[in-house]
C-alpha positions as CSV (number, residue, x, y, z in Angstrom):
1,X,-30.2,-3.1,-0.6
2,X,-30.9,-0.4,-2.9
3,X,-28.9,2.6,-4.0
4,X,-27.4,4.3,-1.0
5,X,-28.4,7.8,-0.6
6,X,-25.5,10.3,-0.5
7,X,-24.2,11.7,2.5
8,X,-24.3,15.7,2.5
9,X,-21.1,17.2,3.7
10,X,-23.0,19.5,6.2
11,X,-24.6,15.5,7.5
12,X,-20.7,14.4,7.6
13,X,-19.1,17.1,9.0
14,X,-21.8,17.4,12.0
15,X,-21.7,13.6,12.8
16,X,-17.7,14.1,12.9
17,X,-17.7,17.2,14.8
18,X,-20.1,15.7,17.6
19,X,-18.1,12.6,18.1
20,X,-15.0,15.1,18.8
21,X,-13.2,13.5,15.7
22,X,-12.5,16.3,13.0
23,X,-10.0,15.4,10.4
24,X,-6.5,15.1,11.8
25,X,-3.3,15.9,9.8
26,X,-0.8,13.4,11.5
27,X,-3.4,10.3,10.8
28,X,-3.7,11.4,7.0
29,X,-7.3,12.1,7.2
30,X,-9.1,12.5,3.9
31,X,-12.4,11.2,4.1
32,X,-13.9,9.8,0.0
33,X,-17.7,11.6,0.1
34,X,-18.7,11.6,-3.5
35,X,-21.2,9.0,-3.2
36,X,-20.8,8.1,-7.1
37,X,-17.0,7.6,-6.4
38,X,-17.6,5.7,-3.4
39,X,-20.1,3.3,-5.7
40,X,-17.7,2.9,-8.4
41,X,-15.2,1.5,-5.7
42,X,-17.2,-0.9,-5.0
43,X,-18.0,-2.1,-8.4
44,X,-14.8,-1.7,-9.3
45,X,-13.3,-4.0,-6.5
46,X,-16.0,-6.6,-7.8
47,X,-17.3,-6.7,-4.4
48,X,-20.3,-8.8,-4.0
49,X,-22.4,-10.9,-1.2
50,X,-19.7,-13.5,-1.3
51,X,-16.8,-11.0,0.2
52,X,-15.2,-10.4,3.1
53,X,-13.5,-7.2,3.2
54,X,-10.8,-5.8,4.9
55,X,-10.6,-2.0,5.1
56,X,-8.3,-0.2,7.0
57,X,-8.9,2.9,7.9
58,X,-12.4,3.6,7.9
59,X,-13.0,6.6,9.3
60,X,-16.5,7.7,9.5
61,X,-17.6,4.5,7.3
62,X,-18.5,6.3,4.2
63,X,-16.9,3.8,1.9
64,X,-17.4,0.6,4.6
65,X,-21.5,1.7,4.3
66,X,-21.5,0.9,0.5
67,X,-19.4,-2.3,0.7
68,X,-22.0,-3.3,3.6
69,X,-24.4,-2.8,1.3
70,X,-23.0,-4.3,-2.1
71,X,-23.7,-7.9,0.8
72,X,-19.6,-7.9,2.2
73,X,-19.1,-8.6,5.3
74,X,-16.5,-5.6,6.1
75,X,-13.5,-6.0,9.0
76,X,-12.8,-2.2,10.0
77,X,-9.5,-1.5,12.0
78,X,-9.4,2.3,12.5
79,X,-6.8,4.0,14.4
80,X,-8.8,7.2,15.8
81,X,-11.1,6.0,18.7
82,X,-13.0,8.7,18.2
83,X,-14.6,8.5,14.9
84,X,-16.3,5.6,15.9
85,X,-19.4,6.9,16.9
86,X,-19.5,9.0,13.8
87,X,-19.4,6.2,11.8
88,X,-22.2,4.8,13.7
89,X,-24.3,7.8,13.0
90,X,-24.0,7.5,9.5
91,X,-23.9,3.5,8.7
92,X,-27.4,2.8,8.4
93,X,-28.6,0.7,10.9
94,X,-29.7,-2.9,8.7
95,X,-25.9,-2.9,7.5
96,X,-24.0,-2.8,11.0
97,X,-25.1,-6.5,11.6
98,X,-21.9,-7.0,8.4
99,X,-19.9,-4.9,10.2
100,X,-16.8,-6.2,12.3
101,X,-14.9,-2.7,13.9
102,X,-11.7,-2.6,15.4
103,X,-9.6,0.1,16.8
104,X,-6.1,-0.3,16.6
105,X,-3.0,0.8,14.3
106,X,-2.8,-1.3,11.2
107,X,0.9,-1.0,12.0
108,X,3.2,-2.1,14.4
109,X,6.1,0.6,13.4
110,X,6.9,1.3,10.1
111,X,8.2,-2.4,9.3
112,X,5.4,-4.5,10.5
113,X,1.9,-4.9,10.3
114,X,0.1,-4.9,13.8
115,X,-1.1,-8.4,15.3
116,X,-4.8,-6.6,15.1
117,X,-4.7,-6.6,11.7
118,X,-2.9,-10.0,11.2
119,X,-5.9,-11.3,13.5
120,X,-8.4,-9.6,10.6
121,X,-7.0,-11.5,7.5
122,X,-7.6,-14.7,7.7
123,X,-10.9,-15.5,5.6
124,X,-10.6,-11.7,4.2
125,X,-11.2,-12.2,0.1
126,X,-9.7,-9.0,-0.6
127,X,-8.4,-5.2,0.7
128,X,-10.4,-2.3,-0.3
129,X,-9.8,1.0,1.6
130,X,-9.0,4.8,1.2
131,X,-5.4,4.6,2.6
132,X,-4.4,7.6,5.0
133,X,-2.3,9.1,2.8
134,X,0.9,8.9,5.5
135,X,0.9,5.4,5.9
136,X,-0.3,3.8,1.9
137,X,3.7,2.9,1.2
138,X,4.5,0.6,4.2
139,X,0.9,-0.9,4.2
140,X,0.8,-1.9,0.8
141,X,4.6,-3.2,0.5
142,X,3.7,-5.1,3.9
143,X,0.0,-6.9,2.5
144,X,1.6,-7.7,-0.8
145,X,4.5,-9.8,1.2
146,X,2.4,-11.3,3.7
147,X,1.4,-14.4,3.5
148,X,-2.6,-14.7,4.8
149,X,-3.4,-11.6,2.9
150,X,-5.4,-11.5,0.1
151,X,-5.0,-11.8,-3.7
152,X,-7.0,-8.7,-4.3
153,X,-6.0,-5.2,-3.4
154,X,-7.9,-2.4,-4.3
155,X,-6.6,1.3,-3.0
156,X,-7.5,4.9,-3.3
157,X,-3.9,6.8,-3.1
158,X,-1.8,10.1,-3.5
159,X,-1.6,10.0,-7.4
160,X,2.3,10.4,-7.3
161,X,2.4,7.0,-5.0
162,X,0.5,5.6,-7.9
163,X,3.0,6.4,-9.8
164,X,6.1,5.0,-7.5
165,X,4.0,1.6,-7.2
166,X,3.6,1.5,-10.5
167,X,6.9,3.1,-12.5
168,X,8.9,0.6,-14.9
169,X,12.7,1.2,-15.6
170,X,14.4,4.3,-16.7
171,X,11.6,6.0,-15.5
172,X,11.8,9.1,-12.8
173,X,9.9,7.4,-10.7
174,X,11.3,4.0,-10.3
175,X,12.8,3.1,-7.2
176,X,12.2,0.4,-4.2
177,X,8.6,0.8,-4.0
178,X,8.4,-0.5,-7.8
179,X,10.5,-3.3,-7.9
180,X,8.8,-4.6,-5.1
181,X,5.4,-3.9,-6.3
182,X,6.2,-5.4,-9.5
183,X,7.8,-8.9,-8.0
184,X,4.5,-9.4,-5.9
185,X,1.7,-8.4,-8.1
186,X,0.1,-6.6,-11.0
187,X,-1.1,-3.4,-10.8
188,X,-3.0,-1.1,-12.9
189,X,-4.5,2.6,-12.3
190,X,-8.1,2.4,-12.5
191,X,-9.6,5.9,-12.3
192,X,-8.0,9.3,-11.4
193,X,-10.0,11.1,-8.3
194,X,-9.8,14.9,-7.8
195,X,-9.2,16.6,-4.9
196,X,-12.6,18.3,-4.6
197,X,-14.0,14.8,-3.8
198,X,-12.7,14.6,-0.2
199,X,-13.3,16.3,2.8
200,X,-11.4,18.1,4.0
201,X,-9.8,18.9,0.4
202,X,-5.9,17.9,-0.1
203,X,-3.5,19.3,-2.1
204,X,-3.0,16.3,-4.2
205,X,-5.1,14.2,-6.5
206,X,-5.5,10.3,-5.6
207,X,-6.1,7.1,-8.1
208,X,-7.5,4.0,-7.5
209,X,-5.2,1.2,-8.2
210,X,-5.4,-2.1,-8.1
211,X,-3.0,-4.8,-7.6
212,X,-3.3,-8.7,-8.1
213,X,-0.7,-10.9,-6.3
214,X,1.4,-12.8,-7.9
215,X,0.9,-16.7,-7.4
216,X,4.8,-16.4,-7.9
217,X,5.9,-14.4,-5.4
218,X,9.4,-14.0,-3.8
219,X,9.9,-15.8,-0.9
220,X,10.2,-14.0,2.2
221,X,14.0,-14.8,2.4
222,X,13.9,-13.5,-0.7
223,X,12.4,-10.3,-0.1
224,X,14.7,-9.9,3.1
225,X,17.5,-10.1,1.1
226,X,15.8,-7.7,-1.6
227,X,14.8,-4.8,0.5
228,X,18.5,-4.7,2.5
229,X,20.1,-4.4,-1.2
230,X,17.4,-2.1,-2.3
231,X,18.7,0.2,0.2
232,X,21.9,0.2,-1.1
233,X,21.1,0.4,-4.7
234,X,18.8,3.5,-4.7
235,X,20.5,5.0,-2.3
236,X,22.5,7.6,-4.6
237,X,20.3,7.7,-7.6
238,X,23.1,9.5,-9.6
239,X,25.9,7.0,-9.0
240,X,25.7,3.8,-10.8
241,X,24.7,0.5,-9.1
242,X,28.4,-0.8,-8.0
243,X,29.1,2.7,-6.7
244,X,26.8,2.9,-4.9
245,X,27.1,-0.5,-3.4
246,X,30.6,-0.3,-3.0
247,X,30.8,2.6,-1.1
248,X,28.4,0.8,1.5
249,X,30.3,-2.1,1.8
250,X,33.8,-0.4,1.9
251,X,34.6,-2.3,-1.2
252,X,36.5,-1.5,-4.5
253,X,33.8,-1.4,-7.5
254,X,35.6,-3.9,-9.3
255,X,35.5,-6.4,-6.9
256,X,31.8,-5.3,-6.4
257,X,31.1,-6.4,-10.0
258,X,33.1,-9.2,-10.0
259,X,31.2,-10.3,-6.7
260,X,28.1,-9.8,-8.3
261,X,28.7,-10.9,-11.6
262,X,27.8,-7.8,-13.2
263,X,28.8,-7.8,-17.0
264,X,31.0,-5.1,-18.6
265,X,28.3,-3.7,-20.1
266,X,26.1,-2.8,-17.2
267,X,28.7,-1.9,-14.9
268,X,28.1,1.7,-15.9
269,X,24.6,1.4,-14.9
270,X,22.3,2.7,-12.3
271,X,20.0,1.0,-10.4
272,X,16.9,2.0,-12.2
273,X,18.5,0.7,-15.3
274,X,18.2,-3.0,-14.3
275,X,14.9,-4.7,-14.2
276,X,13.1,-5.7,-10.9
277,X,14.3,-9.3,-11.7
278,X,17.6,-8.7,-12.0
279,X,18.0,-6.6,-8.8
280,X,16.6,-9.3,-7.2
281,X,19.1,-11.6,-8.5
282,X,21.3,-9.2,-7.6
283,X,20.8,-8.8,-4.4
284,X,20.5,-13.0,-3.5
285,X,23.8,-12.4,-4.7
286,X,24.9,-9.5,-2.4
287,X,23.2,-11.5,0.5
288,X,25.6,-14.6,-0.1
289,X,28.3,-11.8,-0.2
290,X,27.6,-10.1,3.0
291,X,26.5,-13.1,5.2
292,X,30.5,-14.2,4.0
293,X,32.2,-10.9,5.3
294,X,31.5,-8.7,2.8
295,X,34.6,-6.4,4.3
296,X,37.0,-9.1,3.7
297,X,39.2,-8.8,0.5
């Protein structure tokens, strides 16, 4: 198909307002309608005829209608029932035939992703979507770890959860969300979008990232193990590591370290000292620890 025409706001705004589906604050609803931006998603995903796409979080399909018509077949799973019919409106009618639509949470609580969209990945050669901005951390931390996702992730994003995804250490930003990131895939910022690109317009600017799985990814004992030490470590960010650790398992630090086999010289450390491989050394350590009584002297 040729270019896709651009979608005038006033177009958007009636075909949302007539399916009773305006934006909505507690869903995260900011809606990509720069049809140049929309486009460069696309190319920049690599998205061709050979594709199959899942996106979560549609909306009114203004982003789904140009990966329709880059040839991907698209698997939808939208959360608002309403919207729906907007999307309809504004999909064009020789693309729909692509188009596989769902409605139904992409989560199942804030630690699991929903069997709806487990049921959508298999086949799915890679994730592109415009992330509602109250869900992006869980969602991504979740696809990277799970197993029948796929290699390719491509997100649009609050610029400051770019940054978390993304941070190295020492850096402000480095926490959890990084060293997982970093153990599963690599990522890099593509473009920086500006808030006068959405409707209805947020506060915040937004990036595109994009993250490759690693072949070598923890396992998901592994990961377990990471993300219950993870709490533990970041958990003060001005104490150091064996502090903070410590005082959650009602231990003395030196027996902490010694536990742990922390060296003298980064005993003094925090947590966003140590590199994403060594915390998760650290914490198969700290698992063997705890499932042995980690109160016991």
């Amino acid at each position: 198909m040729s270019a896709l025409p651009p979608i005038p706001l006033a177009v958007l705004r009636a075909a949302v307002l007539a399916a009773g589906a305006p934006p909505r604050k507690r869903h995260g609803q900011h809606f990509l309608q720069d049809a140049n931006l929309l486009a460069a998603l696309v190319r920049d995903a690599r998205i061709g005829p050979q594709d199959v796409v899942l996106e979560i979080g549609p909306g009114p399909g203004l982003l789904t209608r140009h990966l329709l018509a880059a040839g991907a077949r698209v698997r939808a799973v939208e959360i608002d029932r309403r919207i729906h019919a907007a999307a309809e409106r504004l999909i064009e009618a020789e693309l729909r035939p692509g188009l596989h639509w769902v409605e139904a949470d992409a989560l199942a609580g804030s630690q699991a992703l929903s069997p709806e969209l487990l049921g959508l990945l298999p086949g799915c050669t890679s994730v592109v979507s415009n992330l509602p901005y109250n869900v992006a951390a869980p969602l991504i931390v979740l696809l990277l770890q799970e197993p029948s996702a796929p290699d390719r992730l491509l997100f649009m994003i609050q610029a400051e959860m770019g940054q978390r995804l993304l941070a190295g250490p020492g850096h402000r930003d480095y926490g959890s969300l990084s060293v997982v990131t970093s153990l599963c895939a690599e990522g890099r910022v593509l473009r920086r979008v500006p808030p006068e690109a959405f409707w209805p317009v947020p506060r915040v600017a937004s990036v595109v990232i994009e993250l490759r799985r690693r072949a070598s990814r923890p396992p998901s004992e592994a990961l377990a193990a990471l993300h219950a030490f993870l709490g533990l470590a970041f958990q003060a960010r001005r104490k150091t590591l064996a502090n903070s650790v410590a005082q959650a398992a009602l231990l003395p630090v030196g027996q902490v370290c010694e536990r742990l086999g922390l060296p003298e010289k980064l005993r003094q450390s925090r947590a966003e000292a140590f590199s994403p491989v060594q915390l998760l050394h650290l914490a198969l350590g700290w698992a063997g620890i705890a499932s042995g009584g980690r109160n016991r002297p």
